[in-house]
MDAnalysis code that builds the backbone (N, CA, C; Angstrom):
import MDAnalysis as mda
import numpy as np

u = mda.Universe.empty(318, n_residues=106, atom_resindex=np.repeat(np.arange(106), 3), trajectory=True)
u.add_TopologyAttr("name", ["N", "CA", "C"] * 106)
u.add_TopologyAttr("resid", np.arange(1, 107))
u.add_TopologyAttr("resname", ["UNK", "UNK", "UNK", "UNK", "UNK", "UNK", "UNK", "UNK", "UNK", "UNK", "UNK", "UNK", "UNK", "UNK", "UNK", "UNK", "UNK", "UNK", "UNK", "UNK", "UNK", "UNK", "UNK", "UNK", "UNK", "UNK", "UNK", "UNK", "UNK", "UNK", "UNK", "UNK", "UNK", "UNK", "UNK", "UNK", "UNK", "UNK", "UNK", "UNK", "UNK", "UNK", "UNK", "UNK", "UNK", "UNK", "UNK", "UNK", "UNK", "UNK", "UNK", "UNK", "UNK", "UNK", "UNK", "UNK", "UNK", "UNK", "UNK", "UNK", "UNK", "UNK", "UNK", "UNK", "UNK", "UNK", "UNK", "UNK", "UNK", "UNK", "UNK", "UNK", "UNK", "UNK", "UNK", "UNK", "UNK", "UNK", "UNK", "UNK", "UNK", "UNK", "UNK", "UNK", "UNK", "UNK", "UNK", "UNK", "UNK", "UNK", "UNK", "UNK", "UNK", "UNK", "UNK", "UNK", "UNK", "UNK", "UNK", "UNK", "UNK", "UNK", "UNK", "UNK", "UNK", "UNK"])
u.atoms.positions = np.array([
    [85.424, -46.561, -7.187],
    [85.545, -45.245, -6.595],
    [84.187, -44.553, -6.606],
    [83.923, -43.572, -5.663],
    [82.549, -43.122, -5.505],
    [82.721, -42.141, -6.297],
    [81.430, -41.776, -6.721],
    [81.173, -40.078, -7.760],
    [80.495, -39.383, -6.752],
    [80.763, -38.134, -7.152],
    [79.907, -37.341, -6.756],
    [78.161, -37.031, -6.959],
    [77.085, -36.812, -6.060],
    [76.155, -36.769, -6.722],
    [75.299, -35.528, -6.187],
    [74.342, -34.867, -6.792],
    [74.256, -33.674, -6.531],
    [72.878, -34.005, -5.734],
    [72.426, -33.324, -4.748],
    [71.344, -33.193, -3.976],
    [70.877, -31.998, -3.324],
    [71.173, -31.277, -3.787],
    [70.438, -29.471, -3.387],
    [71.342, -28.306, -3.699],
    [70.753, -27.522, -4.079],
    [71.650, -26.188, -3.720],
    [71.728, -25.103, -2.854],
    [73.167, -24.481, -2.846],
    [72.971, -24.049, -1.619],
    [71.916, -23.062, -1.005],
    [71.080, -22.584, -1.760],
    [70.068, -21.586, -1.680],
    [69.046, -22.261, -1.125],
    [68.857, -23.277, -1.280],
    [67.898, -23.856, -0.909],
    [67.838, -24.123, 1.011],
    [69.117, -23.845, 1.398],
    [69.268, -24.600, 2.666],
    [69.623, -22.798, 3.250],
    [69.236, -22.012, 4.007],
    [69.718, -21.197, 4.862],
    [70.988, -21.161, 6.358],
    [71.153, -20.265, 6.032],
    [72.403, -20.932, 7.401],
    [71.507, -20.699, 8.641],
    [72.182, -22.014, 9.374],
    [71.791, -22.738, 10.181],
    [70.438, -23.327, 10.457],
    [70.391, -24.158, 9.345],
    [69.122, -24.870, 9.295],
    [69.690, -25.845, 8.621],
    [68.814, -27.219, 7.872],
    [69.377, -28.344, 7.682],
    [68.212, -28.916, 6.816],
    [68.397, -29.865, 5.783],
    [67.652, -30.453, 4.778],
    [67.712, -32.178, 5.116],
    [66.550, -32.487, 5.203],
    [66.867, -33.924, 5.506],
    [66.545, -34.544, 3.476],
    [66.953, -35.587, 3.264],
    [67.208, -35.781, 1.978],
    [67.132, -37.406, 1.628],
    [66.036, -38.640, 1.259],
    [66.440, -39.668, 1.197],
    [66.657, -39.791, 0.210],
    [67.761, -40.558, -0.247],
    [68.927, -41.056, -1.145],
    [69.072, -42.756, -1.560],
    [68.592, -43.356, -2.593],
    [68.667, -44.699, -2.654],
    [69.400, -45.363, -1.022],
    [67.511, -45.453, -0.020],
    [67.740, -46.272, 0.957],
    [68.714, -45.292, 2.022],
    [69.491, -44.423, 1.383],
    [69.952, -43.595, 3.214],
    [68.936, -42.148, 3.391],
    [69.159, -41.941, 4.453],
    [68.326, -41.192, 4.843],
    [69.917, -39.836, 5.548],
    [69.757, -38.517, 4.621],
    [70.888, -37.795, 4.849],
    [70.071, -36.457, 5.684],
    [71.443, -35.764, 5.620],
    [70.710, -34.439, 6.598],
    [71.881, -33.490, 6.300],
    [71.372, -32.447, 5.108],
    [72.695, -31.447, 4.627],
    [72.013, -30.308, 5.505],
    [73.903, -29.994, 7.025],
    [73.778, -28.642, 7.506],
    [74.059, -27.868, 6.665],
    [73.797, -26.384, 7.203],
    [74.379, -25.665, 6.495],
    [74.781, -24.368, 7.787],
    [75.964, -23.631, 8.125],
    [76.389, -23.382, 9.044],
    [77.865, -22.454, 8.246],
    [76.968, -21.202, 8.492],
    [78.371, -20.036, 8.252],
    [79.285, -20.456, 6.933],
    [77.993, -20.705, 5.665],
    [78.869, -20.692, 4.350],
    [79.532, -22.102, 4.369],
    [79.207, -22.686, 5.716],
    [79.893, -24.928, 5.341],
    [78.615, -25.660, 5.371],
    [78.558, -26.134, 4.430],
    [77.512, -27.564, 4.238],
    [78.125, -28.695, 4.680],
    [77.765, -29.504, 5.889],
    [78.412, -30.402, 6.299],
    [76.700, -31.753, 5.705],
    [77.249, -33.366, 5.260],
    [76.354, -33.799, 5.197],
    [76.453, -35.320, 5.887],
    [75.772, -35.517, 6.568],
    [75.722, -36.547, 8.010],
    [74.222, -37.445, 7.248],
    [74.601, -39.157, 7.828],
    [73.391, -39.541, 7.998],
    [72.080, -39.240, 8.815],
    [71.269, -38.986, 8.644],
    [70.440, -38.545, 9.313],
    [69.642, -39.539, 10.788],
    [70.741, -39.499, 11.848],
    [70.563, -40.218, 12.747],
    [71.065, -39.915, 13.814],
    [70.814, -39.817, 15.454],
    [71.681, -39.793, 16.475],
    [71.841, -41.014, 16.694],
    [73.492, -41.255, 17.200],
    [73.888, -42.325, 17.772],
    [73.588, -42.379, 18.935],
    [73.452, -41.592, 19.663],
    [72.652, -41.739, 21.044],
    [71.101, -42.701, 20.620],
    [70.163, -42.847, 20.229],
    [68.939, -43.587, 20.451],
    [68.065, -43.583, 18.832],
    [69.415, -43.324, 17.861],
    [68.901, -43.759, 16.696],
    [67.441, -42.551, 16.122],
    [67.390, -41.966, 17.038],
    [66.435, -40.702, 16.460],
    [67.068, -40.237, 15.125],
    [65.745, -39.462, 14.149],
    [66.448, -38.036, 13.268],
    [66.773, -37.573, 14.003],
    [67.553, -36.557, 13.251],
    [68.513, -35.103, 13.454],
    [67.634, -33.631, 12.949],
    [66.962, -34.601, 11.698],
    [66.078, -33.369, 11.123],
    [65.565, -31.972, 11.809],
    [64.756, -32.196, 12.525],
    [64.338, -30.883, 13.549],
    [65.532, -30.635, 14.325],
    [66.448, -31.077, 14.685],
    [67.635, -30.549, 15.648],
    [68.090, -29.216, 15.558],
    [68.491, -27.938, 16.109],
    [69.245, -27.253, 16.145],
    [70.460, -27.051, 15.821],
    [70.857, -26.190, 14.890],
    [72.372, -25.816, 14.475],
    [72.932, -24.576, 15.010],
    [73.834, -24.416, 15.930],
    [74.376, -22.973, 16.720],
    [75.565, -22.890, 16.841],
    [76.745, -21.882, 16.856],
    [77.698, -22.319, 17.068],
    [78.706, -23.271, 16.537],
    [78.654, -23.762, 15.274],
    [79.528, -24.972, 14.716],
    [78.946, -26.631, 15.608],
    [77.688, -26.768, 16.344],
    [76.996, -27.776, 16.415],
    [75.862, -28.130, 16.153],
    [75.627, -29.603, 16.152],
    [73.458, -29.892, 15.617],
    [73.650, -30.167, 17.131],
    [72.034, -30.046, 17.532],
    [71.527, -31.175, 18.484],
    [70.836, -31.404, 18.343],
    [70.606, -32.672, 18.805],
    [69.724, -33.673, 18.636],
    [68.267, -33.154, 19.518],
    [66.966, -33.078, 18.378],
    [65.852, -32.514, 18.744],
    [64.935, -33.270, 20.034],
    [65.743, -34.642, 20.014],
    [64.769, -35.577, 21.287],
    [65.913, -35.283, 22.637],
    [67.243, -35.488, 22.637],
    [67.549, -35.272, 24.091],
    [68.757, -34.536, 24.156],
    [68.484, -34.065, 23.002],
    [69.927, -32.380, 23.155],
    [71.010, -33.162, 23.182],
    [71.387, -34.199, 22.655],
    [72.829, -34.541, 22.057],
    [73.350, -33.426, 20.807],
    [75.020, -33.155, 21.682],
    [75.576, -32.522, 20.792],
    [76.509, -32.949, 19.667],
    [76.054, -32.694, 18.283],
    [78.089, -32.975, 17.835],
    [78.381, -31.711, 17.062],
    [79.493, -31.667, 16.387],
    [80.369, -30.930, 15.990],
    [79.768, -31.326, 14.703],
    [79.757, -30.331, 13.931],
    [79.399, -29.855, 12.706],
    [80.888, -30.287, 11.579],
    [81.953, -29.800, 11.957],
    [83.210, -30.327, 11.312],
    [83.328, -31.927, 11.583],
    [83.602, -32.386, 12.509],
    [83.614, -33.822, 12.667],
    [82.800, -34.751, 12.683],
    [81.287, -34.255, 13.222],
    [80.635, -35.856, 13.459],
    [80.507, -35.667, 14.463],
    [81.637, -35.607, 15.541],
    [81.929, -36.256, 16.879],
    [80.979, -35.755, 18.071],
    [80.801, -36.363, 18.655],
    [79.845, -36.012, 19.871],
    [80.583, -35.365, 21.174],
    [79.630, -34.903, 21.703],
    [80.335, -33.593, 23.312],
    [79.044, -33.927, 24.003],
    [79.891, -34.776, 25.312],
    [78.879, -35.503, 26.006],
    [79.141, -36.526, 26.656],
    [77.879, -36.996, 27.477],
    [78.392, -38.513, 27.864],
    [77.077, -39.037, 27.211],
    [75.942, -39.106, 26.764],
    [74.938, -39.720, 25.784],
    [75.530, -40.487, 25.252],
    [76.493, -40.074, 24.158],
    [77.451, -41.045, 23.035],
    [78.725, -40.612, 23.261],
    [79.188, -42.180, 22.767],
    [80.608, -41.606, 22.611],
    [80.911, -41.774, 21.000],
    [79.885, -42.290, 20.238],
    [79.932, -42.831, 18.913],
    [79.803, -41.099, 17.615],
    [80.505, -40.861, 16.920],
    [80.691, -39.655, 16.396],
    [79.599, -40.408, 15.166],
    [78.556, -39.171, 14.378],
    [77.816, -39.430, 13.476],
    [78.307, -39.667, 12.146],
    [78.025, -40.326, 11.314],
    [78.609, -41.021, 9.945],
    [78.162, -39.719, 9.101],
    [79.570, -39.371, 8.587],
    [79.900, -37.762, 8.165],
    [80.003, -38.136, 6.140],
    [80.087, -37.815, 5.313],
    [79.776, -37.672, 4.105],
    [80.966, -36.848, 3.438],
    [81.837, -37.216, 2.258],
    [82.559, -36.316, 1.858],
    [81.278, -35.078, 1.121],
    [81.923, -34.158, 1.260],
    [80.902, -32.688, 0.596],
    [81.450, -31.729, -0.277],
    [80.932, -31.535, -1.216],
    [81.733, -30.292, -2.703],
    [80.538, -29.884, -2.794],
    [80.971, -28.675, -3.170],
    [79.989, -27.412, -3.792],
    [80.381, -27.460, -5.021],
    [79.703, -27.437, -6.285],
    [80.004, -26.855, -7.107],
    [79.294, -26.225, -8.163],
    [79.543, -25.085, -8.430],
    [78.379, -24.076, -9.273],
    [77.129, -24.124, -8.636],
    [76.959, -23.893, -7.286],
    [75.978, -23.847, -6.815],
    [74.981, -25.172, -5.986],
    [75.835, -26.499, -6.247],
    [75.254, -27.088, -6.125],
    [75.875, -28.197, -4.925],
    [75.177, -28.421, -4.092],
    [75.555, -29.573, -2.727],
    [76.155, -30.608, -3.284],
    [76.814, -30.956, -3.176],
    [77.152, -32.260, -4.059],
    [77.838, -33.686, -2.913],
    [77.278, -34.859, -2.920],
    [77.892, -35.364, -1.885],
    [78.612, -37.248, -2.235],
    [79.532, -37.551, -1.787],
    [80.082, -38.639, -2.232],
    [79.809, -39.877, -1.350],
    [78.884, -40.538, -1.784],
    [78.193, -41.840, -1.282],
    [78.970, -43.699, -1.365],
    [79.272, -43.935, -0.654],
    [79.496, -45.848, -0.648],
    [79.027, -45.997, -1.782],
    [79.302, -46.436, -2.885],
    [78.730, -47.490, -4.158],
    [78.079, -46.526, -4.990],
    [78.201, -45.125, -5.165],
    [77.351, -44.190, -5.385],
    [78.129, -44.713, -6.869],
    [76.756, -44.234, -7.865],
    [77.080, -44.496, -9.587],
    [76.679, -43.429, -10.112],
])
């Protein structure tokens, strides 16, 4: 079973802006959007770009190279670029702190 592991707090991240974060070998990207920290690999499925510089508005990122959109709650993409939704991260806050649940995480 995965643990939780902590990687920022929320102070650190302003709303609507985003922390890119590498993590034994992944490369993450904690939004942060109206009091929700959502945390995504840091990748578009459209052409494998970061997300890092992308825009957060509205409950979406886009993608900083060709304005792919997804949804901040799901992953999922709005578009015809992709139809592939971004690999989404379980996410807890607690006492202040981002906390996120990783594959094989120890």
């Amino acid at each position: 079973m995965s643990e939780f592991i902590t990687l920022a707090r929320e102070e650190d991240i302003p709303n609507n802006k985003s922390m890119a974060i590498a993590h034994e070998g992944l490369e993450l990207l904690i939004c942060h959007a109206d009091g929700q920290f959502y945390i995504f690999e840091n990748r578009c499925t459209h052409q494998n770009m970061p997300l890092s510089e992308g825009r957060i508005r509205n409950g979406y990122l886009s993608c900083p190279v060709h304005g792919m959109r997804y949804k901040l709650d799901s992953g999922d993409p709005v578009g015809e670029l992709s139809r592939i939704p971004l690999t989404r991260f379980q996410t807890r806050i607690v006492n202040g702190e981002i906390q996120v649940s990783l594959p094989n995480s120890t």
